[in-house]
C-alpha positions in Angstrom: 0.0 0.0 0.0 1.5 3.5 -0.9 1.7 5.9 2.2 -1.4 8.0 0.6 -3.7 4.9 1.3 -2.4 3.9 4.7 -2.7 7.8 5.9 -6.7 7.2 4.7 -7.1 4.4 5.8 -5.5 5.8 9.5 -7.9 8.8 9.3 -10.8 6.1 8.8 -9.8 4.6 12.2 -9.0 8.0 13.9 -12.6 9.2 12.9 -14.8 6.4 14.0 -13.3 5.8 17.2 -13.9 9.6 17.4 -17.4 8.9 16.4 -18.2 6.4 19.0 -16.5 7.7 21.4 -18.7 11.2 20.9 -21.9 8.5 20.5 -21.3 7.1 24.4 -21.4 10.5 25.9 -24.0 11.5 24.0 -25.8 8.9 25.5 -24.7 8.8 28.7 -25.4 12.5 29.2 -28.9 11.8 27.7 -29.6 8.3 29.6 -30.8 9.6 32.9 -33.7 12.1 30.9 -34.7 9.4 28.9 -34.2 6.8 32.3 -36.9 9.6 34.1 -39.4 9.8 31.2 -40.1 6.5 31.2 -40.7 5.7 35.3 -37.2 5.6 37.5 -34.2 4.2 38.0 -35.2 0.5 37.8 -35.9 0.3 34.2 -32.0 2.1 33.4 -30.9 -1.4 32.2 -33.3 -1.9 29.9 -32.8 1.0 28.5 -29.1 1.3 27.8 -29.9 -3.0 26.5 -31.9 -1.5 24.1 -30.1 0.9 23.3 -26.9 -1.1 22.5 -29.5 -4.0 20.6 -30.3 -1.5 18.2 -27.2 -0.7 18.0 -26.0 -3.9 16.8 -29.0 -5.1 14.6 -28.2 -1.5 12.5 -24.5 -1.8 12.0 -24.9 -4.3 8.8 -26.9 -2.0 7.6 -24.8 1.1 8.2 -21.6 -1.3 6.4 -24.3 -1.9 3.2 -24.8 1.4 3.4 -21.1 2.6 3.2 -20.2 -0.4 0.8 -22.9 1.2 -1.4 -21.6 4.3 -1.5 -18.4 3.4 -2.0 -19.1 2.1 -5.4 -20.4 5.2 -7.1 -18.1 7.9 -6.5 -21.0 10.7 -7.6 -22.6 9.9 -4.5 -19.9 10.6 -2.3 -20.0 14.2 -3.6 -23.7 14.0 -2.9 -23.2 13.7 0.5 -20.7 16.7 1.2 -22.4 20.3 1.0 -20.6 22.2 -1.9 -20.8 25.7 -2.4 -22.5 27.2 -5.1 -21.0 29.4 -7.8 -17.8 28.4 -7.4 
């Protein structure tokens, strides 16, 4: 692999341990409002279960989704806001 590739391929790796690092706080800062709207402490486990179920029934569908993408290279551009006029 040329260094171009393996600096990518690092910045993948850097960027979604970013991401789910970002994703547990989010959640853990949100878990005790969503803990109280649905009736006390005692139901916190099912919650974060859920929570980390849904989780992992969705990831092959997130990796179809990026394997789809990959393959058309227009639709990558899709996904970035450009600027207009430029």
């Amino acid at each position: 692999m040329d260094d171009g590739r393996k600096r990518r391929a690092l910045y993948g790796v850097m960027l979604s341990v970013f991401l789910a690092a970002m994703e547990s706080t989010v959640v853990a800062t949100a878990m005790p409002t969503v803990v109280a709207s649905l009736g006390g402490l005692h139901i916190y486990s099912w919650v974060f279960s859920g929570f980390l179920l849904t989780s992992t029934v969705t990831m092959p569908l997130w990796g179809r989704v990026a394997r789809d993408r990959a393959a058309d290279p227009a639709g990558q551009d899709r996904s970035i806001p450009q600027p207009k006029g430029e």
